[in-house]
mmCIF file of the N, C-alpha and C atoms, coordinates in Angstrom:
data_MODEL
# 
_entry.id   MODEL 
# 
loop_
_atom_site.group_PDB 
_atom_site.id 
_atom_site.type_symbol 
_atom_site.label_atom_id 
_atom_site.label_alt_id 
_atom_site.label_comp_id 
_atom_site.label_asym_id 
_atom_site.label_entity_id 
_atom_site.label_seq_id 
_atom_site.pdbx_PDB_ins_code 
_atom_site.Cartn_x 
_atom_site.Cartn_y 
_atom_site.Cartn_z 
_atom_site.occupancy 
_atom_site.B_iso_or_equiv 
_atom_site.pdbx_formal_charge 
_atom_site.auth_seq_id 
_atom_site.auth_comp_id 
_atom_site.auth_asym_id 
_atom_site.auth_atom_id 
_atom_site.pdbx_PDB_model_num 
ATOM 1   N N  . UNK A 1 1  ? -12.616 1.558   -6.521  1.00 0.00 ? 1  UNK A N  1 
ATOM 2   C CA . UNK A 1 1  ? -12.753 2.278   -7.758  1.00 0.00 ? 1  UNK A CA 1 
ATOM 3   C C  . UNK A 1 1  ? -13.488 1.424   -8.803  1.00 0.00 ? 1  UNK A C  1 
ATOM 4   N N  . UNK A 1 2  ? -13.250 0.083   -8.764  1.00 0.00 ? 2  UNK A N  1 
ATOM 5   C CA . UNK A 1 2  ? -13.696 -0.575  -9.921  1.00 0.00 ? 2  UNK A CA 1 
ATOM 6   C C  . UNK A 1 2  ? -15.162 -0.731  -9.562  1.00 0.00 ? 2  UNK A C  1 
ATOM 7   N N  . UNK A 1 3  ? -15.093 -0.665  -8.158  1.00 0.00 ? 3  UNK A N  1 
ATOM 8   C CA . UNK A 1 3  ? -17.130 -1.032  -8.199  1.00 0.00 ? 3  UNK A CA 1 
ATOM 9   C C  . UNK A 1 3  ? -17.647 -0.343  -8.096  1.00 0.00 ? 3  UNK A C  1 
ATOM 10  N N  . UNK A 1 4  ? -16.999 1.100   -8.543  1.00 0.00 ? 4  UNK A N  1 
ATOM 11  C CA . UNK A 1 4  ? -17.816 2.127   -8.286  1.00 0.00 ? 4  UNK A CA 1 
ATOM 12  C C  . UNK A 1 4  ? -17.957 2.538   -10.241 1.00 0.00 ? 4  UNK A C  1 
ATOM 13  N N  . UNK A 1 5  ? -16.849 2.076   -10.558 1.00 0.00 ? 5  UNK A N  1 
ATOM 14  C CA . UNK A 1 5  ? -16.974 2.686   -12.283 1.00 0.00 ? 5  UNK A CA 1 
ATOM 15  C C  . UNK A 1 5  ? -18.884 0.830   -12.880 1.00 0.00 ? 5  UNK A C  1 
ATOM 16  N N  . UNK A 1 6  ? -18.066 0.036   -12.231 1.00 0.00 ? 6  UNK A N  1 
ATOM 17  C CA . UNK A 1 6  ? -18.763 -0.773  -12.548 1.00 0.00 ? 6  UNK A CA 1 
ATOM 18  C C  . UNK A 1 6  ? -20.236 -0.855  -12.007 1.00 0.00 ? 6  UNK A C  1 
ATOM 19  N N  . UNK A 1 7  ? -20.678 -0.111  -11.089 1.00 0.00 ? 7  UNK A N  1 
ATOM 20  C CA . UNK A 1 7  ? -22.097 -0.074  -10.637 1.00 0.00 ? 7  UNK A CA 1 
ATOM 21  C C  . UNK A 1 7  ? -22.789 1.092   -11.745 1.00 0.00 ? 7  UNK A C  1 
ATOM 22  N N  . UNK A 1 8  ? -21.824 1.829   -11.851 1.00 0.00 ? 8  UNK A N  1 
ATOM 23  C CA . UNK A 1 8  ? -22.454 3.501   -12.817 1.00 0.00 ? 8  UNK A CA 1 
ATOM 24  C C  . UNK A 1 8  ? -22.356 3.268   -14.256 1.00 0.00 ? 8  UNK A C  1 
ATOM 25  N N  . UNK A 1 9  ? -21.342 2.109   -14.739 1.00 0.00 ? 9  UNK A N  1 
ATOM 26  C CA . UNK A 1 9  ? -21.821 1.945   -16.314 1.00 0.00 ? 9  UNK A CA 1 
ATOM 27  C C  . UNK A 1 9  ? -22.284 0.834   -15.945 1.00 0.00 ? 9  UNK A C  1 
ATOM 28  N N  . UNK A 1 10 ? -23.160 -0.087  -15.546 1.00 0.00 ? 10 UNK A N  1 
ATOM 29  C CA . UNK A 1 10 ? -23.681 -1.058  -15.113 1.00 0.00 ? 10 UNK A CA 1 
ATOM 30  C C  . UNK A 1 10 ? -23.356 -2.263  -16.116 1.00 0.00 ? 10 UNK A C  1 
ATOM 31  N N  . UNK A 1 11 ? -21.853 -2.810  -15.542 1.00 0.00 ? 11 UNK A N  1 
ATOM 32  C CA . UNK A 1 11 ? -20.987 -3.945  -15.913 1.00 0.00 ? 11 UNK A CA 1 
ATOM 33  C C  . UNK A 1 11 ? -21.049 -4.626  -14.815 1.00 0.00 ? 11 UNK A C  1 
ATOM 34  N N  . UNK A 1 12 ? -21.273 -5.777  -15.521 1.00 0.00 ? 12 UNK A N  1 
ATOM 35  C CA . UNK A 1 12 ? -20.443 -6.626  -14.748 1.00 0.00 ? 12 UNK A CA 1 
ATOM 36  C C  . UNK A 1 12 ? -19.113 -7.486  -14.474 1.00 0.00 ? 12 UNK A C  1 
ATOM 37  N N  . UNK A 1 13 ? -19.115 -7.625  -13.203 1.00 0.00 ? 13 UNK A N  1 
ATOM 38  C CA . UNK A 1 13 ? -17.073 -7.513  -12.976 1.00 0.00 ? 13 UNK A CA 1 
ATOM 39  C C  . UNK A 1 13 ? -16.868 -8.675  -13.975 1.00 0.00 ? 13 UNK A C  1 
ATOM 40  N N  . UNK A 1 14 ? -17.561 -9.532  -13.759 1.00 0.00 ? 14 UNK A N  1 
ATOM 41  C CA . UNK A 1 14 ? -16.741 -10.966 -14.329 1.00 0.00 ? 14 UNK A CA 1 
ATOM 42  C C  . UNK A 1 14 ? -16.642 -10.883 -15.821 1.00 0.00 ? 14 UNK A C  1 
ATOM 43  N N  . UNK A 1 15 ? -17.162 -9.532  -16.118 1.00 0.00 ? 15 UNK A N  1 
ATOM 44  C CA . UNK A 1 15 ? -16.637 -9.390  -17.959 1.00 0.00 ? 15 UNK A CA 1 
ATOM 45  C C  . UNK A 1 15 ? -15.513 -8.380  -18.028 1.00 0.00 ? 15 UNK A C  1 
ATOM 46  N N  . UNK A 1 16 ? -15.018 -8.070  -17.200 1.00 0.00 ? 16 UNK A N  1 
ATOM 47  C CA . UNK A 1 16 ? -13.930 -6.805  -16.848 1.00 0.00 ? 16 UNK A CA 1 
ATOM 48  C C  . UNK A 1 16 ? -12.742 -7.470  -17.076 1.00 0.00 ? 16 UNK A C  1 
ATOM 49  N N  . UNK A 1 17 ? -11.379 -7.617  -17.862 1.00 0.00 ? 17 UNK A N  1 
ATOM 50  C CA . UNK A 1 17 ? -10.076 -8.030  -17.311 1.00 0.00 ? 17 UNK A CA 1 
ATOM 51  C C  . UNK A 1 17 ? -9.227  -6.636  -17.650 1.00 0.00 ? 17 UNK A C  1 
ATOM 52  N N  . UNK A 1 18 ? -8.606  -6.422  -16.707 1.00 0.00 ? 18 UNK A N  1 
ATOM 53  C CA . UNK A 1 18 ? -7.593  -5.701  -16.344 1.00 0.00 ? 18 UNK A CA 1 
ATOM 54  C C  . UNK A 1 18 ? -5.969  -6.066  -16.960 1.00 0.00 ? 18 UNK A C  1 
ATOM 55  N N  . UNK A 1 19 ? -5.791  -5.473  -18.048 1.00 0.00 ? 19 UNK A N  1 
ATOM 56  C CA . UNK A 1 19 ? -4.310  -5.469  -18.725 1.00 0.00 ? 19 UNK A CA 1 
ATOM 57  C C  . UNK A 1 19 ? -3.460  -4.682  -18.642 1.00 0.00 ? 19 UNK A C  1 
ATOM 58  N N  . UNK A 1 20 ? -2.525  -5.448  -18.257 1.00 0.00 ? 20 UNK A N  1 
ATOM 59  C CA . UNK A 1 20 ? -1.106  -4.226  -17.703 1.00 0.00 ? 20 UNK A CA 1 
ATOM 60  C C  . UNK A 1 20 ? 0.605   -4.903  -17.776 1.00 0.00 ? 20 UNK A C  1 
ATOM 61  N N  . UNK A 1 21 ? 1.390   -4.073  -17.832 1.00 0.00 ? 21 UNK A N  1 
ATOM 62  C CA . UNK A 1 21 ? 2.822   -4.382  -17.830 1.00 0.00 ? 21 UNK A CA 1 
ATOM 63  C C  . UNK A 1 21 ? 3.592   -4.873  -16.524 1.00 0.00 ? 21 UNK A C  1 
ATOM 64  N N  . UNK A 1 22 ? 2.930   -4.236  -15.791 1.00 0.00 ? 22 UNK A N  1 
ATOM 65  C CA . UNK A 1 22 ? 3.395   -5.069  -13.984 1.00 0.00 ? 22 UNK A CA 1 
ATOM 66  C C  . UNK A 1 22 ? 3.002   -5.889  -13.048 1.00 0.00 ? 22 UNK A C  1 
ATOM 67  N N  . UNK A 1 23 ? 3.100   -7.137  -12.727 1.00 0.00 ? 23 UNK A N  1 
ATOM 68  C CA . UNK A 1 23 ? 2.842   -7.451  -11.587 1.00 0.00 ? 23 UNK A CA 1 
ATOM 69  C C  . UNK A 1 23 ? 2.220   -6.605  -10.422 1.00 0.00 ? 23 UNK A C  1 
ATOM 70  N N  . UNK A 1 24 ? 2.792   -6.194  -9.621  1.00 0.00 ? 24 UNK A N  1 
ATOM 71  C CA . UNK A 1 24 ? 2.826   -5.426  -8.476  1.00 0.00 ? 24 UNK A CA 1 
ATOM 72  C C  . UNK A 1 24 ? 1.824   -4.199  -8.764  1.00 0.00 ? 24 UNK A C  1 
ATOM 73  N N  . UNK A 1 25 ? 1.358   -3.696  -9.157  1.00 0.00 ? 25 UNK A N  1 
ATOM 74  C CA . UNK A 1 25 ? 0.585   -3.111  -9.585  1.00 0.00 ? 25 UNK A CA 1 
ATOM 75  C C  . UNK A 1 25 ? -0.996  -3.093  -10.640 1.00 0.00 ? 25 UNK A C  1 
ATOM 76  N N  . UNK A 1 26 ? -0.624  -3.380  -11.719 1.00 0.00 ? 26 UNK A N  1 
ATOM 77  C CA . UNK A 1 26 ? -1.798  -3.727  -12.786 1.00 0.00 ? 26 UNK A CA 1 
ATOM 78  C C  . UNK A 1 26 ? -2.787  -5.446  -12.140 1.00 0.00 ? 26 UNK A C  1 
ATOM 79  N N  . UNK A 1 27 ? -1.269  -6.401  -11.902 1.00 0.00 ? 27 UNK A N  1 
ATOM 80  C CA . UNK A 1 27 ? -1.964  -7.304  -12.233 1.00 0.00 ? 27 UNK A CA 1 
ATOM 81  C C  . UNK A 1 27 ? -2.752  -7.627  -10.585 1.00 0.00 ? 27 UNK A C  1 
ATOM 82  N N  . UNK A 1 28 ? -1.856  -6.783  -9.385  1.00 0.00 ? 28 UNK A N  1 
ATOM 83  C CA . UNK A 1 28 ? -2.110  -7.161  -8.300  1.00 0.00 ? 28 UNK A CA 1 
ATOM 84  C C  . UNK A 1 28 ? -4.065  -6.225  -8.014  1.00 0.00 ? 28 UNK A C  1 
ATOM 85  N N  . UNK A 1 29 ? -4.130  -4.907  -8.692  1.00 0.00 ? 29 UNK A N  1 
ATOM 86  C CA . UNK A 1 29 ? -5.083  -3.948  -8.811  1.00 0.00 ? 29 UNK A CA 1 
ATOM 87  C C  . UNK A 1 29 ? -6.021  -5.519  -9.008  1.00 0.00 ? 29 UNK A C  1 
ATOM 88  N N  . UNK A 1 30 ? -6.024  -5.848  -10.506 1.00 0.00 ? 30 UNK A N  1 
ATOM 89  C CA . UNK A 1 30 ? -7.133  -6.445  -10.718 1.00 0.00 ? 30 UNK A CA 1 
ATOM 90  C C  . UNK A 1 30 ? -7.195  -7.853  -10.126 1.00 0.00 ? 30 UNK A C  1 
ATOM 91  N N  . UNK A 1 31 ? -6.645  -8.527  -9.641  1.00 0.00 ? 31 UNK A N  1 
ATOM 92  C CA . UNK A 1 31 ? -6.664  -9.239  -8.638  1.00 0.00 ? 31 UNK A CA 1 
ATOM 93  C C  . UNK A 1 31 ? -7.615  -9.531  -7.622  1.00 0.00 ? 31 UNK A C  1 
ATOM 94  N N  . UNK A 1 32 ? -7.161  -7.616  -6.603  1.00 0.00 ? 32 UNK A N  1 
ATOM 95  C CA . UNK A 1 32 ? -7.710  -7.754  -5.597  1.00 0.00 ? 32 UNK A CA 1 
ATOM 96  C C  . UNK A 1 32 ? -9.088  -7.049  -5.850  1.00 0.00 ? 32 UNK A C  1 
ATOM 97  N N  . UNK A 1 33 ? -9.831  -6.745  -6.690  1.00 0.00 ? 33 UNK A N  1 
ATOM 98  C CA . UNK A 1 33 ? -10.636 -6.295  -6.957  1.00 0.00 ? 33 UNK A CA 1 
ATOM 99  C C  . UNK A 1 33 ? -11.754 -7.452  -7.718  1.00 0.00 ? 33 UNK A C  1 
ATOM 100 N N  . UNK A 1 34 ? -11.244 -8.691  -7.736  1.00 0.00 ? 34 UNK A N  1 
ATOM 101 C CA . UNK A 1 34 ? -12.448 -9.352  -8.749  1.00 0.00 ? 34 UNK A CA 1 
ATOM 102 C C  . UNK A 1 34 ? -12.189 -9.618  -9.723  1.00 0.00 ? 34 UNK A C  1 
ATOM 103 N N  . UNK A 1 35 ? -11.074 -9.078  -10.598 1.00 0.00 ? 35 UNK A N  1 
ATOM 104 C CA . UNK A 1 35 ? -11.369 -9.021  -12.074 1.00 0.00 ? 35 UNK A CA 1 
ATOM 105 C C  . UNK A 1 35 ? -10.072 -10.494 -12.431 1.00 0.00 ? 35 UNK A C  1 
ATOM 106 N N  . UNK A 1 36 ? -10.433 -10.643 -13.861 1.00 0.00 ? 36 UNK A N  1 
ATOM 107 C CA . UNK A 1 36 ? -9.680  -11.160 -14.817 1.00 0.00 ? 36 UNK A CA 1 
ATOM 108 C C  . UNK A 1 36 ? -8.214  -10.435 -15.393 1.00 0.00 ? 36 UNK A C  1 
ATOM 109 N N  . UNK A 1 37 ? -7.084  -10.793 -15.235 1.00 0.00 ? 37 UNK A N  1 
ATOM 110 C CA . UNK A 1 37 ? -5.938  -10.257 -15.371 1.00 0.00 ? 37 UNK A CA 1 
ATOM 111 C C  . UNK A 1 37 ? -5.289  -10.583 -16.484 1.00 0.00 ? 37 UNK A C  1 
ATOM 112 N N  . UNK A 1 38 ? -4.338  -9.774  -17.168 1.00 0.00 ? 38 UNK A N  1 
ATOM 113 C CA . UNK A 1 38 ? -3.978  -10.028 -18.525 1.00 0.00 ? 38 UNK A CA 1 
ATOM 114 C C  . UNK A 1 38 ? -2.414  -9.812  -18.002 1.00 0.00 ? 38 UNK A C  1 
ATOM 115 N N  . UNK A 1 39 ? -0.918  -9.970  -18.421 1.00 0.00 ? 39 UNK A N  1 
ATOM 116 C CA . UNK A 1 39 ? -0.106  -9.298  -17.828 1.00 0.00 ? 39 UNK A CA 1 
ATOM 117 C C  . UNK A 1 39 ? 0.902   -9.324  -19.326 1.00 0.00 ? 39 UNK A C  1 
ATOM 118 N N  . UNK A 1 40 ? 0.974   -8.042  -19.818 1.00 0.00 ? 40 UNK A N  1 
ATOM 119 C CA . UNK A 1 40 ? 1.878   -8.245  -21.265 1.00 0.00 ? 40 UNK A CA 1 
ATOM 120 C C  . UNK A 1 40 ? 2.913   -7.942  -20.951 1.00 0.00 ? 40 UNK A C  1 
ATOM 121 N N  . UNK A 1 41 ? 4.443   -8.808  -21.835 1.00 0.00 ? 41 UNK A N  1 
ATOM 122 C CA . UNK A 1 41 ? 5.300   -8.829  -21.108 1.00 0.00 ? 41 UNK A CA 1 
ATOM 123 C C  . UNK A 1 41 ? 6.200   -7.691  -22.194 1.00 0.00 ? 41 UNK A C  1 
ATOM 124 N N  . UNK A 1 42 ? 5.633   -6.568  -22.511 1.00 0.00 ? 42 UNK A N  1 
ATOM 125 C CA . UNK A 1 42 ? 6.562   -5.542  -23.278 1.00 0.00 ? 42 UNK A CA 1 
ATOM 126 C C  . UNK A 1 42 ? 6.652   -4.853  -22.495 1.00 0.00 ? 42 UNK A C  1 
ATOM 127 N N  . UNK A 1 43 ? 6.226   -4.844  -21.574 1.00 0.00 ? 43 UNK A N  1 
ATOM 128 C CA . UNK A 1 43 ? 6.357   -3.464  -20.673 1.00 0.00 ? 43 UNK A CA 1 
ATOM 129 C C  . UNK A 1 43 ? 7.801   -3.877  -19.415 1.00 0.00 ? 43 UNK A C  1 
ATOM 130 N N  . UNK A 1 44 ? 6.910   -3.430  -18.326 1.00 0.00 ? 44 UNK A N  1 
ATOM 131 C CA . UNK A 1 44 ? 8.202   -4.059  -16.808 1.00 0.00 ? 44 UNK A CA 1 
ATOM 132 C C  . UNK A 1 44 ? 8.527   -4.714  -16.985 1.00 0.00 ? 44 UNK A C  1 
ATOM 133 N N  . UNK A 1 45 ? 7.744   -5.944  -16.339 1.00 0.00 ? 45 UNK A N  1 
ATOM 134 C CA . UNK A 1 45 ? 7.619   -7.232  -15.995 1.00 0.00 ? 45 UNK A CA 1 
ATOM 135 C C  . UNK A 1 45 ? 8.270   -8.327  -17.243 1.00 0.00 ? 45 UNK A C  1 
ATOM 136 N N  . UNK A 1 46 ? 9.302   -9.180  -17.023 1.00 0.00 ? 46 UNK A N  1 
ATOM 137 C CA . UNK A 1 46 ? 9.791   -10.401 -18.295 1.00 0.00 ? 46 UNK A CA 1 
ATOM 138 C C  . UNK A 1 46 ? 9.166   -11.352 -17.328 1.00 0.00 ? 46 UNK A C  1 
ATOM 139 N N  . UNK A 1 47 ? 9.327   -12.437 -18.748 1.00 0.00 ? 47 UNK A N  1 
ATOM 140 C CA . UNK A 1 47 ? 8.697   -13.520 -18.505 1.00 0.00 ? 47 UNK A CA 1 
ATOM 141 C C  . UNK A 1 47 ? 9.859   -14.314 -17.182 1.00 0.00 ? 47 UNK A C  1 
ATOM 142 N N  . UNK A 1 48 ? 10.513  -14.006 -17.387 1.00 0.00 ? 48 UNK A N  1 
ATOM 143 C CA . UNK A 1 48 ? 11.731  -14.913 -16.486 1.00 0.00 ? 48 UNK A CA 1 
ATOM 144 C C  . UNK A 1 48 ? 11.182  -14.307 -14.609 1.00 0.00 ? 48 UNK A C  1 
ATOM 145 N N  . UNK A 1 49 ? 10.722  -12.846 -14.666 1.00 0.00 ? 49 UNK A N  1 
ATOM 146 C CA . UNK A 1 49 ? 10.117  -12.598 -13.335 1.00 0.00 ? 49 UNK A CA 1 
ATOM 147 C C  . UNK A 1 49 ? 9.124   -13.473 -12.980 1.00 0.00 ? 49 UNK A C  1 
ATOM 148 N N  . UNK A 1 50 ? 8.123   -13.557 -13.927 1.00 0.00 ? 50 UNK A N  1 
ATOM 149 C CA . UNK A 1 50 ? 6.690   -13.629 -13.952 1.00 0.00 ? 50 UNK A CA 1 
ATOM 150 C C  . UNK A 1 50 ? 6.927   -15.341 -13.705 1.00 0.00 ? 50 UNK A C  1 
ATOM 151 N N  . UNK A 1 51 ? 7.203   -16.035 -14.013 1.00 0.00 ? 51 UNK A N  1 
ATOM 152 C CA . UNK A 1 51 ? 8.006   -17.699 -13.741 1.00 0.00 ? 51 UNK A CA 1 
ATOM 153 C C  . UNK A 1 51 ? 8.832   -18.012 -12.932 1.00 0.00 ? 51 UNK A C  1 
ATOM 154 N N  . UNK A 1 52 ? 9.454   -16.871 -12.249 1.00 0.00 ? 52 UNK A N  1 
ATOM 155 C CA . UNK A 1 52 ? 10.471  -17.242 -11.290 1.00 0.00 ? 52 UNK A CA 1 
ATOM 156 C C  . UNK A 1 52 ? 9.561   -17.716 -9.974  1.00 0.00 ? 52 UNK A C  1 
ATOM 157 N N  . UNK A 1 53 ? 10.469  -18.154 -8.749  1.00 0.00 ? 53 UNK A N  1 
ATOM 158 C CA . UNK A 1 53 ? 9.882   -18.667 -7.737  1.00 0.00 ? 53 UNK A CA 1 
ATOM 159 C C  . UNK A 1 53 ? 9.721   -18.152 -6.580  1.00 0.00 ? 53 UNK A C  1 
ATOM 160 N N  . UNK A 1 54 ? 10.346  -16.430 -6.837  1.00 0.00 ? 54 UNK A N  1 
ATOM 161 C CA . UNK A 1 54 ? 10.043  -15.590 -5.817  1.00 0.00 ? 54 UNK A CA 1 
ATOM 162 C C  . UNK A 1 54 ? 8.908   -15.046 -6.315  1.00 0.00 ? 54 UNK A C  1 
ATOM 163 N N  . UNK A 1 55 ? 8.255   -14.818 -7.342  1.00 0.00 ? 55 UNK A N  1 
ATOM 164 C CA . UNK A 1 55 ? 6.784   -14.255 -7.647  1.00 0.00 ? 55 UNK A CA 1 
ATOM 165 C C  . UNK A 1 55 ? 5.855   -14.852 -6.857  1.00 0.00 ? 55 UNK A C  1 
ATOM 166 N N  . UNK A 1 56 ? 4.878   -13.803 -6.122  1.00 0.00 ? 56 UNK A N  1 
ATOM 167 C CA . UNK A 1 56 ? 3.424   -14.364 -5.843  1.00 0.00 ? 56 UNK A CA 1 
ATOM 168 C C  . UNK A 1 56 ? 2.553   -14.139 -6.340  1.00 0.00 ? 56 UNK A C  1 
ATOM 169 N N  . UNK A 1 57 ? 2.586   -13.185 -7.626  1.00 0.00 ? 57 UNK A N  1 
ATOM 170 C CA . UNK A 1 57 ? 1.888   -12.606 -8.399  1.00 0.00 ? 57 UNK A CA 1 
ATOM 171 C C  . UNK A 1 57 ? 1.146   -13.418 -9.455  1.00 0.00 ? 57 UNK A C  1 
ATOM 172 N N  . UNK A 1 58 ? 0.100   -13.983 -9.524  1.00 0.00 ? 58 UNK A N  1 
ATOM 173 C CA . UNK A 1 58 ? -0.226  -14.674 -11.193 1.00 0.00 ? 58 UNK A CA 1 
ATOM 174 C C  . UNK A 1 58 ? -1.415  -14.110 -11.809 1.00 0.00 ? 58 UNK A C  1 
ATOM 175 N N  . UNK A 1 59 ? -1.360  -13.467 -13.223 1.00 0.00 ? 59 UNK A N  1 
ATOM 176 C CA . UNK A 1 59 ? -2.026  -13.357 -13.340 1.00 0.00 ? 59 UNK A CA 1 
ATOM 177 C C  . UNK A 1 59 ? -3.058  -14.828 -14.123 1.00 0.00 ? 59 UNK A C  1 
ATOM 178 N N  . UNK A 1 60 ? -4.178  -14.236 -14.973 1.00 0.00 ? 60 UNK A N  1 
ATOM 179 C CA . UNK A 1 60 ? -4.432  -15.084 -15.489 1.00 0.00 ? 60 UNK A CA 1 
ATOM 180 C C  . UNK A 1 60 ? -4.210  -15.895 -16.726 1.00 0.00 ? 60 UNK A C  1 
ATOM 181 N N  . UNK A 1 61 ? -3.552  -14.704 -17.390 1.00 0.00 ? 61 UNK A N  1 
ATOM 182 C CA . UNK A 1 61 ? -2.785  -15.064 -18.521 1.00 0.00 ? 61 UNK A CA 1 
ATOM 183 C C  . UNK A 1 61 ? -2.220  -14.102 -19.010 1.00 0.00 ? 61 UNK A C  1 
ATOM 184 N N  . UNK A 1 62 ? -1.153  -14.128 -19.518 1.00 0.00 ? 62 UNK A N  1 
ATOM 185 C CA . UNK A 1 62 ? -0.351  -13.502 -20.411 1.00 0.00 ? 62 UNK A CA 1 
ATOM 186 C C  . UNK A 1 62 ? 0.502   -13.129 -21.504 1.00 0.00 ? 62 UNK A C  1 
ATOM 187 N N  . UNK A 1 63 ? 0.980   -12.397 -22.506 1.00 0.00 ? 63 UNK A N  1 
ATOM 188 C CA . UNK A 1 63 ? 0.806   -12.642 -23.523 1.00 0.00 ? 63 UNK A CA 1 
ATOM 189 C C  . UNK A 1 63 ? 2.324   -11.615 -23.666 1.00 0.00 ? 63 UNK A C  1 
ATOM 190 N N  . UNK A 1 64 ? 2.846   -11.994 -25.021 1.00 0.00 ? 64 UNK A N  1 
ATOM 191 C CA . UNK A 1 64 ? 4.402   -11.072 -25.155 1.00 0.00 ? 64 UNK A CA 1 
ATOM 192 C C  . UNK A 1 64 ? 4.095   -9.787  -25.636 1.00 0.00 ? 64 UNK A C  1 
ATOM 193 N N  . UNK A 1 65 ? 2.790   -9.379  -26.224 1.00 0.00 ? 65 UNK A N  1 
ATOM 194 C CA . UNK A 1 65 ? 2.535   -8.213  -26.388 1.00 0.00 ? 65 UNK A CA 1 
ATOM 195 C C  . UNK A 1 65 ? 1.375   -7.777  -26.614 1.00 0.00 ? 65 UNK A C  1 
ATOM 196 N N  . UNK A 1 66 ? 0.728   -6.406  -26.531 1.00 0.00 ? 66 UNK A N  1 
ATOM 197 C CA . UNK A 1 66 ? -0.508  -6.173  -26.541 1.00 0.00 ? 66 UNK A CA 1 
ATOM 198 C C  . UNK A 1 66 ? -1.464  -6.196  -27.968 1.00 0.00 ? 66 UNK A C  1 
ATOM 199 N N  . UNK A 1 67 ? -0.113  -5.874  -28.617 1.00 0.00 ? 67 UNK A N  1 
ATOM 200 C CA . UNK A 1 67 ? -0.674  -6.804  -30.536 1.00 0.00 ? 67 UNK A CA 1 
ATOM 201 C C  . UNK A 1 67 ? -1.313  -7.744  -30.658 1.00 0.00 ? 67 UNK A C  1 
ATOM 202 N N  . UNK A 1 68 ? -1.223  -8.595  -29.980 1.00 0.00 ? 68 UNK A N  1 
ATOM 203 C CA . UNK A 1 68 ? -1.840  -10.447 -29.783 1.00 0.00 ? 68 UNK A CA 1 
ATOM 204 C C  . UNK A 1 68 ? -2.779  -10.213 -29.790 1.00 0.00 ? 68 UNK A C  1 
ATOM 205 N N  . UNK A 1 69 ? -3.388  -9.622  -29.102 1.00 0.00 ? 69 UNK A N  1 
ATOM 206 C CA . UNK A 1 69 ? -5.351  -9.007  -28.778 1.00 0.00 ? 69 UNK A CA 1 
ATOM 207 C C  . UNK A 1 69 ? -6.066  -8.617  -30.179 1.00 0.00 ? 69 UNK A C  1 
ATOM 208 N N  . UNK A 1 70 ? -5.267  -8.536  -31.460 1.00 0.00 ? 70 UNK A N  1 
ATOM 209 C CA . UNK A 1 70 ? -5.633  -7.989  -32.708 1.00 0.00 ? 70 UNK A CA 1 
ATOM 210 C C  . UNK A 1 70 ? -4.971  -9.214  -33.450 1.00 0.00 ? 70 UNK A C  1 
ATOM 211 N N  . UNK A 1 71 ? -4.369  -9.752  -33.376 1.00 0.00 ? 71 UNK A N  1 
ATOM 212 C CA . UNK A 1 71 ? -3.745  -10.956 -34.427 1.00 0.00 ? 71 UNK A CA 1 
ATOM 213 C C  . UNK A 1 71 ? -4.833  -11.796 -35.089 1.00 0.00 ? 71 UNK A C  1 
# 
């Protein structure tokens, strides 16, 4: 999906990051696709998951809420 939105508005991936509330989903999507991952922790996902030592999930960074992006 992403290289298909990204060939037709003609982006490129490595300016794309993908922000989302879950692991397993948002952050794993942009992951496996190329992109840059954001993972905010208001949503699912706490920080105590996202640090624990059963996670395989990382994104690239993350932030306590999606406000931060405007601060």
């Amino acid at each position: 999906m992403i290289d298909y939105l990204a060939d037709k508005l003609h982006l490129d991936k490595s300016r794309i990051c993908m922000v989302g509330d879950r692991l397993d989903t948002d952050v794993l999507f942009g992951k496996d696709n190329g992109l840059r991952t954001v993972l905010v922790l208001s949503g699912v996902t706490s920080e105590q998951k996202l640090l624990s030592d059963e996670n395989t999930i990382a994104p690239d960074f993350y932030t306590d809420t999606i406000n931060d992006f405007f601060a």
